[in-house]
ZAKOL-42291 format. One record per residue (C-alpha): x, y, z; residue in three letters. Coordinates in steps of 0.05 Angstrom, whole numbers, plus 32768, in hexadecimal, padded with zeros to 4 digits. Layout:
XYZALA ...
***
This chain:
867B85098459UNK 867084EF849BUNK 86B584D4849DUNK 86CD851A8492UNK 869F853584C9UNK 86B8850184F9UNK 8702851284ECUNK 86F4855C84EDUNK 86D685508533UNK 870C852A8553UNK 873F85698545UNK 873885A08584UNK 871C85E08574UNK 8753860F8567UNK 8732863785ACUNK 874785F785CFUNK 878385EB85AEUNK 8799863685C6UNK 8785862A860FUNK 87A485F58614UNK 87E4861E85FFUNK 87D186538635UNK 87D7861A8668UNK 881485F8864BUNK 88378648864AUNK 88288649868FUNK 884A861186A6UNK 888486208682UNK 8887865886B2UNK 8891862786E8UNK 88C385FF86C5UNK 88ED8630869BUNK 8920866086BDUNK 891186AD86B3UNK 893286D38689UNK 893B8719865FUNK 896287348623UNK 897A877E8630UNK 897B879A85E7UNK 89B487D685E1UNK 89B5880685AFUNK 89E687F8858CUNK 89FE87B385A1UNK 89D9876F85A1UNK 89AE875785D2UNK 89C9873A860DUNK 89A08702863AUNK 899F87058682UNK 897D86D786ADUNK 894A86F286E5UNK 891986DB8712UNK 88E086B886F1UNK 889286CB86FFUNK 8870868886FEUNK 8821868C86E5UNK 87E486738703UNK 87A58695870BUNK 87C786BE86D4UNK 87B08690869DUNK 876386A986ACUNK 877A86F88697UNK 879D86E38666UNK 876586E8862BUNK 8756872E8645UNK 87A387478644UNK 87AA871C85FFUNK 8772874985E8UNK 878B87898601UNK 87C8877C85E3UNK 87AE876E8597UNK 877887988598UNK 878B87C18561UNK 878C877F8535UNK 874F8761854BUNK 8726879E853BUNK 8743879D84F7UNK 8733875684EEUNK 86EC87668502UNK 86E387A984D4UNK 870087798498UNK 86D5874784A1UNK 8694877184A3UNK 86A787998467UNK 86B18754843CUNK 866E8736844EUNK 865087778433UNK 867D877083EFUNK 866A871C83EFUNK 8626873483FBUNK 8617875F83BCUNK 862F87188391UNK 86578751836EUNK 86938719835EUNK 865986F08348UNK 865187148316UNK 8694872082FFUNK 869986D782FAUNK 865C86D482CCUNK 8669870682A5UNK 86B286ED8292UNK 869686B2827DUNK 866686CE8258UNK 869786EF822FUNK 86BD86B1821CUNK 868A868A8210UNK 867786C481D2UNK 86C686B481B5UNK 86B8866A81B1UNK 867A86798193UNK 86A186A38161UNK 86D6866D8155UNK 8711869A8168UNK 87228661819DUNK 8719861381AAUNK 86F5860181DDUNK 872885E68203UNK 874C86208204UNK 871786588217UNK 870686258256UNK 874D86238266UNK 875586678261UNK 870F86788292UNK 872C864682C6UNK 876D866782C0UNK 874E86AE82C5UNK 8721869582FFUNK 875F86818328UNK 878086BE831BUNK 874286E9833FUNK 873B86BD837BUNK 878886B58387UNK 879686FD837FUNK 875986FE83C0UNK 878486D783DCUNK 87BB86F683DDUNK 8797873D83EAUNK 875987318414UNK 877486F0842DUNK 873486CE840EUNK 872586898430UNK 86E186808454UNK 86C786AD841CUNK 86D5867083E8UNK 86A5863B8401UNK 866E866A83EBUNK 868E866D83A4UNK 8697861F83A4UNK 864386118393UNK 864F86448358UNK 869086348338UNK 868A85EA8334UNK 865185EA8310UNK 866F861B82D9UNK 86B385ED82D0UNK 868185AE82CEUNK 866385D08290UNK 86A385DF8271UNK 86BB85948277UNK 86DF859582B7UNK 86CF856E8304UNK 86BE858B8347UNK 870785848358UNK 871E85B7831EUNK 86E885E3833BUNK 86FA85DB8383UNK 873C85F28368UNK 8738862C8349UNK 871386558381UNK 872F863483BCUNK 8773861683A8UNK 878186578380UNK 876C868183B9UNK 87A1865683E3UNK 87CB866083B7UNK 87C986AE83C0UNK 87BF86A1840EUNK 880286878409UNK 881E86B883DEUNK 87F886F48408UNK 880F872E83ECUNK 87EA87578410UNK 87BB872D843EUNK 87AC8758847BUNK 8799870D84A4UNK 87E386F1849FUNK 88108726847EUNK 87FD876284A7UNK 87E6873E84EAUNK 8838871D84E6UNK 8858875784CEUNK 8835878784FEUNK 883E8754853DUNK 888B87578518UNK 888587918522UNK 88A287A484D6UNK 888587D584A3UNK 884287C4848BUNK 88448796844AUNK 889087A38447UNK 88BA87748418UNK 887C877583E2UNK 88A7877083ABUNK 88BF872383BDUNK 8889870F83D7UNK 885C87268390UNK 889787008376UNK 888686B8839DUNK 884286C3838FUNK 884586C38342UNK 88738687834AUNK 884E86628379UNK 880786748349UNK 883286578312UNK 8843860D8332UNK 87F58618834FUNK 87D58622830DUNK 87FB85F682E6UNK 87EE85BB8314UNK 87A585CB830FUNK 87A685DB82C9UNK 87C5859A82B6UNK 8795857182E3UNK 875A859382C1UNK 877B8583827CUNK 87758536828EUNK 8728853982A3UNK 87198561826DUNK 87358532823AUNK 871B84F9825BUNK 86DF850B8292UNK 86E684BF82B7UNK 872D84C882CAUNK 870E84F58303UNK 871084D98349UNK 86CD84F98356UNK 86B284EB8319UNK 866C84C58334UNK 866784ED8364UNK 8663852F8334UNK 86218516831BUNK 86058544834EUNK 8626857A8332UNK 861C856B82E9UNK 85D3857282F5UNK 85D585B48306UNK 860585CA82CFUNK 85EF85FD82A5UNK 85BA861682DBUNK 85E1865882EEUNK 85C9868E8318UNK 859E86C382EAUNK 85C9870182FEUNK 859587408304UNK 85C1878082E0UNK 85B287BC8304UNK 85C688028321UNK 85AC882D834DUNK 85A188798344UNK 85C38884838CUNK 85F78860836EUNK 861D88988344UNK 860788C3837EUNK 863688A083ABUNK 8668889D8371UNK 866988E48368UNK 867488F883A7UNK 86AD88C083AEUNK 86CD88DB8376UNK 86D389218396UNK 86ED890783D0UNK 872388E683B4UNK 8730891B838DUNK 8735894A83C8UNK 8768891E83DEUNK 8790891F839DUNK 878D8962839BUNK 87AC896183DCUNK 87E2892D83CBUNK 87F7893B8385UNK 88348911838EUNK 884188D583B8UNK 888288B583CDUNK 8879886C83C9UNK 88B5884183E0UNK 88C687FC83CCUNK 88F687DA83F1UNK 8937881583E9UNK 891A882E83B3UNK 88ED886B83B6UNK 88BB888E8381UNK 889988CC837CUNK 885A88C1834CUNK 881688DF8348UNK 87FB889E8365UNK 87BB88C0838DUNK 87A088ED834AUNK 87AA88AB831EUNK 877D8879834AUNK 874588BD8351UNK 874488BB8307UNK 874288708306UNK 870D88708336UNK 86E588A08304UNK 86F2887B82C4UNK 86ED883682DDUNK 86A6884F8304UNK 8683886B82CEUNK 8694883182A0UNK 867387FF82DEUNK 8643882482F2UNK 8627882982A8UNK 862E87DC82ACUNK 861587C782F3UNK 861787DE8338UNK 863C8792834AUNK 867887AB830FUNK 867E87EF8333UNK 868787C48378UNK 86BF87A0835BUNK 86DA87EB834AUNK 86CE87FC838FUNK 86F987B083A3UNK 873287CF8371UNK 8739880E8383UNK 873C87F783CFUNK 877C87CC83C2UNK 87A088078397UNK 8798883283D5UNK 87A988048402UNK 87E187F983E2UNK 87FA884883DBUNK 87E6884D8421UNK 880B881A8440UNK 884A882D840CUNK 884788738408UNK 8822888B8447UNK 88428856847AUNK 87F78844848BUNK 87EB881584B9UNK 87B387E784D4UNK 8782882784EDUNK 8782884E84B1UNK 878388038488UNK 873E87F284B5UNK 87268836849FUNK 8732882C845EUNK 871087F48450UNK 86CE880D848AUNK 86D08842844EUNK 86C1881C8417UNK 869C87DD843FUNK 866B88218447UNK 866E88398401UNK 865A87EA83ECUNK 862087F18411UNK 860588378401UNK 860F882C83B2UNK 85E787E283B4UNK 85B1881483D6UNK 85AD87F28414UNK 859D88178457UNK 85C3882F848AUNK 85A687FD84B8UNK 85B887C9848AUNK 85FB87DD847DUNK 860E87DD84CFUNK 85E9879084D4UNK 8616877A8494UNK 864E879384B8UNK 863C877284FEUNK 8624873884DAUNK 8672873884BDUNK 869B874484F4UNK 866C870D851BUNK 868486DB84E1UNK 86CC86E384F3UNK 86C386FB853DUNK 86E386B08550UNK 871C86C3852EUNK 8727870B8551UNK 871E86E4858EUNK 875186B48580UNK 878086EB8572UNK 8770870885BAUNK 877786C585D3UNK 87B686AF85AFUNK 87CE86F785CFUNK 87CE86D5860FUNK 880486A5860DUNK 883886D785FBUNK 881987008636UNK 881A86C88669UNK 886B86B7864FUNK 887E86FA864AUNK 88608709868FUNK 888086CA86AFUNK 88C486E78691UNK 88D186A78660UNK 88C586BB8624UNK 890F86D68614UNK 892A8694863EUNK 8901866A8607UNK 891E869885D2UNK 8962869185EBUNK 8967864585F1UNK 8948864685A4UNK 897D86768587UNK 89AE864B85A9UNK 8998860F858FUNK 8986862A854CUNK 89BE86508544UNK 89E48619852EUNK 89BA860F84F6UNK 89D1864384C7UNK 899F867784A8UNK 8985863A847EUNK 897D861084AFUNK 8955864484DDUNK 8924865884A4UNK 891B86168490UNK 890B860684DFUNK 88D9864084E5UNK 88B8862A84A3UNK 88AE85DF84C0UNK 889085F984FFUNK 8861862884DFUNK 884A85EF84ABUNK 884285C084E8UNK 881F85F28513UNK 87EB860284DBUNK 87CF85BE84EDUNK 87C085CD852EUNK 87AB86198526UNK 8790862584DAUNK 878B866784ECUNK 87B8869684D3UNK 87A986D284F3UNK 87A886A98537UNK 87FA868B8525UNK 880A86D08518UNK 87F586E28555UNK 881686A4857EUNK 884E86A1855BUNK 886986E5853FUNK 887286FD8584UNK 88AF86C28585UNK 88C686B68549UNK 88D0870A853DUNK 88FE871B856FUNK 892186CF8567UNK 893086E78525UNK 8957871C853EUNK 898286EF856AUNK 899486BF8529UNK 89A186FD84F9UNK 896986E984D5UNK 8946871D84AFUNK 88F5872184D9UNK 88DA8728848CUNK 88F586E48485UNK 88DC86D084C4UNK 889186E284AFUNK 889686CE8467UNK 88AF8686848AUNK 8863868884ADUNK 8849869D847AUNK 8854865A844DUNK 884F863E8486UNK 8807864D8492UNK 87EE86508448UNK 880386098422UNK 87E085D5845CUNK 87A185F98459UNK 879285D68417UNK 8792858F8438UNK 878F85978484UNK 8750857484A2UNK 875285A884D4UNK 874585E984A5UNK 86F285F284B4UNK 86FB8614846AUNK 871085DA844FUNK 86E085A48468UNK 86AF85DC8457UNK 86BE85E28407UNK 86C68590840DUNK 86818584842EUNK 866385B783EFUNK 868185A383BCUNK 8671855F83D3UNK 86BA854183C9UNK 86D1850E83FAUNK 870785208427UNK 873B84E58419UNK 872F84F483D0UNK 8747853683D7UNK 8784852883FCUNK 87A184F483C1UNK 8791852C838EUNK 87B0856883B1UNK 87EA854783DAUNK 881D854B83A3UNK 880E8595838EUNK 881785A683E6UNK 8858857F83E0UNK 886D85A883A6UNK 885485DE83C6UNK 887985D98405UNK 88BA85CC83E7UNK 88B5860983BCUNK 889C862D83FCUNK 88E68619840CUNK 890F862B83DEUNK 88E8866C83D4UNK 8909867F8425UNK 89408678840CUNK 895286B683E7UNK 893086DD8425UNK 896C86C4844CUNK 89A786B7841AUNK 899B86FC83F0UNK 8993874683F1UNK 8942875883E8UNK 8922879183EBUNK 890187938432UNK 8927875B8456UNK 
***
């Protein structure tokens, strides 16, 4: 461990690594001519060079313009991140954990599976959950909380501390990756793309059941060895910890509230105001559109699914709440052209209807939610921060210089070529700034409009950072998340990167030839 510490140590903190980017865009105002694409209506752009506005004392306003100028993003970063440390906080996935293996524990016990196969099929099932966060919620800090409980549970079923590392954080990679819907890569790129909101969903739901597939499978088949034979484990010895506290799970308390249907009544009615409103909504997909009853179904959804959970537990009805939150994010964003604000207020909505139905008080509620957006406030700042080196280029009129000499020089390429270019930088970069929401922000503002100048299609452009960012997160040494979930689950650091350096390789190969289609095919929303 203290080998991992010491490495983690000697890699700049990503507020370093930024400033120092800051510094280096402002000398590139000294050094590169100015320049400015005029963009017609109806013809391409056409560069002109111009007088350049070299930087200096510029570099010290640049955090507050870099703020200004993602502001919108930064709040919704903070609201997210206080509504999900009210959700972790009720243990409510805890629970849904529990009580799925609960339930195939009674079908062994009834001999209407082996063994083997009812713990595949719970580390399968597990996977699915937290890479499906992943690809929604953009789960990552979240899993090093999950680490200390899963690991125990696959150490009871016959499995190591690797297999349970795996299926919460690798599988929630693996939907970080595939973000279908993740509002901290997905919609930071596509808004700074300036593209509709979660547009091209039907490919990208696409790559993520195909990367989950190579994902699980790798894992699954790893598992399969240790469970057949426990001492071909790498971490083997050093599981003894773990095997100790095997079988010592959390007791779970069952319980709801009265003001819990309160607040579930009066939810109800509101969404079915709003049904009543909308009868019929017009959801598009790609060039397709559909008129369905989508806002009466998820009201009625809401009811069944809340008096069949609340009956249960007040932690069931919470993952209802979690449900019903990505179905109307989804109809919003497809059917309503939402967008970040009414996204932020979507999700203050039901961070708020978390708190009220786990009867906590309204002074409670507002310290979860500072508590939350103080958790991730680095990474807002980062954003604003990261904001400030397009400000200080764009401001000393280089940016479209830098984005002329790269279309030029990447032009030759071929649309292959320039997607497979974008994809390498975005993979290298991730080593330097683990961040996603931060390379969205730093490099988005670039690679976008570059896009343009290469007929490239700006979907492809952000689904390019977006495998760009996910696949090294798994192995970097400077992810904090990662040496996090290493230092818990107590697995050494250079053990980790011989097990899970051929899945990234496979992973960013297929990350590959996945681009592909986004640049050599028709798809709905590119």
């Amino acid at each position: 461990m203290s080998n991992q510490n010491s490495m983690f140590k000697k890699v700049p903190n990503t507020f370093i690594i930024i400033s120092i980017l800051i510094l280096v865009s402002s000398v590139l105002t000294w050094v590169i001519p100015g320049g400015e694409y005029v963009f017609g209506d109806n013809s391409s752009p056409v560069f002109y060079k111009v007088e350049s506005s070299p930087q200096n004392w510029q570099i010290f306003t640049a955090f507050q313009k870099g703020f200004a100028k993602q502001a919108s993003i930064i709040v919704f970063v903070l609201i997210v991140g206080g509504v999900f440390w009210i959700i972790n906080s009720t243990k409510a996935i805890d629970y849904a954990i529990f009580s799925l293996l609960k339930k195939m524990k009674y079908f062994e016990r009834k001999r209407l599976a082996s063994n083997k196969l009812i713990s595949q099929l719970i580390l399968l099932i597990i996977m699915l959950v937290f890479s499906v966060f992943g690809a929604v919620f953009g789960m990552s800090e979240e899993t090093i909380a999950f680490v200390g409980i899963i690991i125990p549970l696959v150490i009871s079923l016959g499995y190591d501390s690797i297999t349970g590392v795996s299926v919460v954080f690798v599988a929630a990679g693996l939907g970080f990756a595939g973000a279908v819907l993740n509002p901290f890569t997905i919609g930071i790129a596509q808004g700074i793309a300036e593209i509709p909101l979660f547009s091209g969903i039907t490919y990208r739901m696409f790559c993520w059941l195909i990367i989950n597939v190579v994902g699980f499978s790798y894992i699954l088949w790893y598992s399969n060895k240790v469970f057949k034979n426990p001492q071909l484990s790498p971490v083997y010895e050093t599981d003894n910890y773990w095997r100790k506290k095997a079988g010592n799970l959390e007791k779970l308390n069952y319980h709801t509230p009265k003001q819990a249907w309160f607040y579930f009544i009066l939810t109800f009615i509101i969404t079915l105001i709003f049904a009543i409103a909308n009868p019929s909504s017009d959801i598009k997909i790609g060039n397709s559109l559909f008129s369905i009853p989508a806002l009466p179904v998820l009201s009625g959804l809401f009811l069944i699914l809340g008096i069949y959970t609340l009956r249960k537990s007040v932690h069931y009805f919470v993952i209802n709440i979690l449900l019903c939150l990505v179905l109307y994010l989804i109809i919003g964003t497809m059917g309503y052209n939402w967008y970040i604000n009414e996204i932020s207020a979507l999700f203050l909505a039901g961070g708020i209807l978390t708190g009220l139905v786990m009867n906590m008080k309204g002074d409670e509620i507002v310290k979860s939610l500072v508590d939350g957006a103080k958790d991730i406030f680095s990474a807002a700042i980062i954003i604003g921060l990261a904001g400030g080196i397009i400000v200080i280029l764009e401001d000393g009129k280089v940016i479209h210089t830098m984005l002329f000499y790269a279309s030029e020089y990447m032009g030759n390429f071929g649309k292959v070529g320039t997607i497979g270019s974008m994809y390498g930088i975005q993979t290298v970069l991730n080593i330097l700034i683990p961040s996603g929401s931060a390379k969205a922000a730093i490099t988005m503002p670039i690679m976008a409009p570059f896009s343009d100048l290469v007929n490239l299609s700006r979907q492809a452009t952000v689904m390019a950072f977006q495998f760009g960012d996910g696949f090294t997160n798994m192995i970097t040494p400077t992810s904090a998340v990662l040496m996090a979930v290493l230092g818990v689950s107590k697995i050494p650091y250079i053990k980790w990167v011989k097990w899970v350096s051929l899945l990234i390789g496979i992973l960013i190969v297929l990350g590959f030839i996945l681009l592909l289609p986004t640049v050599l095919m028709e798809l709905n929303g590119f």
